[in-house]
C-alpha positions in Angstrom: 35.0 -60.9 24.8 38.7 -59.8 25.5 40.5 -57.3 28.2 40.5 -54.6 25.6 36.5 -54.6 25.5 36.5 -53.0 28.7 39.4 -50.4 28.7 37.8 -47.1 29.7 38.6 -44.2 27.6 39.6 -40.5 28.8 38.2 -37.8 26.4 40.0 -34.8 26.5 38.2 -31.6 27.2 39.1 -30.1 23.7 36.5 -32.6 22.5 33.6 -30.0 20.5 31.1 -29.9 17.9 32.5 -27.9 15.8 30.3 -25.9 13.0 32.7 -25.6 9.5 30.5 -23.6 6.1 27.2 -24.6 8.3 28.3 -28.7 8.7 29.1 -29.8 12.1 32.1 -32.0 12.6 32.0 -33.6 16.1 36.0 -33.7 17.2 37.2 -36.4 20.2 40.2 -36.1 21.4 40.5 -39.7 24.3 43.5 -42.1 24.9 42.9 -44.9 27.3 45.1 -45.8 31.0 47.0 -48.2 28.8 48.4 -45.9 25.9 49.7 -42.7 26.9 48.7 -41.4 23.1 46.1 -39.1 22.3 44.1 -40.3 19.3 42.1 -37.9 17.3 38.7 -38.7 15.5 36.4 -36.5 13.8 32.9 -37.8 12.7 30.4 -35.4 10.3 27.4 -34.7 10.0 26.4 -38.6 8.0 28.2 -40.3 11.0 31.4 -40.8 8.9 34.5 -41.1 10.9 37.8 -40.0 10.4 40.6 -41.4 12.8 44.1 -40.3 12.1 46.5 -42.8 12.1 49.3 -41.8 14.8 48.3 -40.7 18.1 49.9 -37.3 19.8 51.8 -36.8 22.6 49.1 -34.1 24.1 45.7 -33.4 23.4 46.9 -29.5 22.7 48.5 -31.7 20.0 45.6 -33.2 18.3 43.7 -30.9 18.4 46.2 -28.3 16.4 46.3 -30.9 13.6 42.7 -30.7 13.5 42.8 -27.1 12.8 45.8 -27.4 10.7 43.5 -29.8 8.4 40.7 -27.5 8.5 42.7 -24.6 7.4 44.9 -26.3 5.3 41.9 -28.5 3.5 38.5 -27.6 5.0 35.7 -29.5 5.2 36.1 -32.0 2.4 39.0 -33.2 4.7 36.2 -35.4 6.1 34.0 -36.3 4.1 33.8 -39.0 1.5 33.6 -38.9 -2.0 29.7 -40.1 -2.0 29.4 -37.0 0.1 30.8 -34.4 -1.1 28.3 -34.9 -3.9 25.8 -35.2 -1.8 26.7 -32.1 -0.9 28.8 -29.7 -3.8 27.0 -30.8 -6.8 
């Protein structure tokens, strides 16, 4: 075990479930005490998660590009090929 295993995280109160074509994406928003960045992580509804690579300078931040995505690509942004078949076909 290292220091890093017990470094508290902050969630930000943007984190939501959020309900996209009847799926439910579960956004969190958190940074830690020792990184000022905001990371962004959005797990669906089989548990998958998707943790963009760059952190933000604000929550307000992150949680734009989440809508951006959404607008921009929808729900397939997050999910996987397996399931989006699962899904779509």
């Amino acid at each position: 075990m290292n220091a890093d295993d017990n470094v508290e995280l902050i969630f930000s109160d943007l984190c939501a479930d959020v309900e996209i074509d009847g799926h439910v994406l579960t956004v969190e928003i958190y940074k830690t005490y020792l990184d000022p960045g905001w990371l962004l992580e959005v797990v669906n509804a089989f548990g998958t998660s998707t943790v963009f690579d760059e952190p933000f300078i604000s929550d307000i931040l992150a949680w734009q590009q989440f809508e951006m995505v959404v607008k921009e690509e929808g729900l397939v942004a997050f999910l996987t090929a397996k399931e989006k078949r699962r899904l779509f076909h």
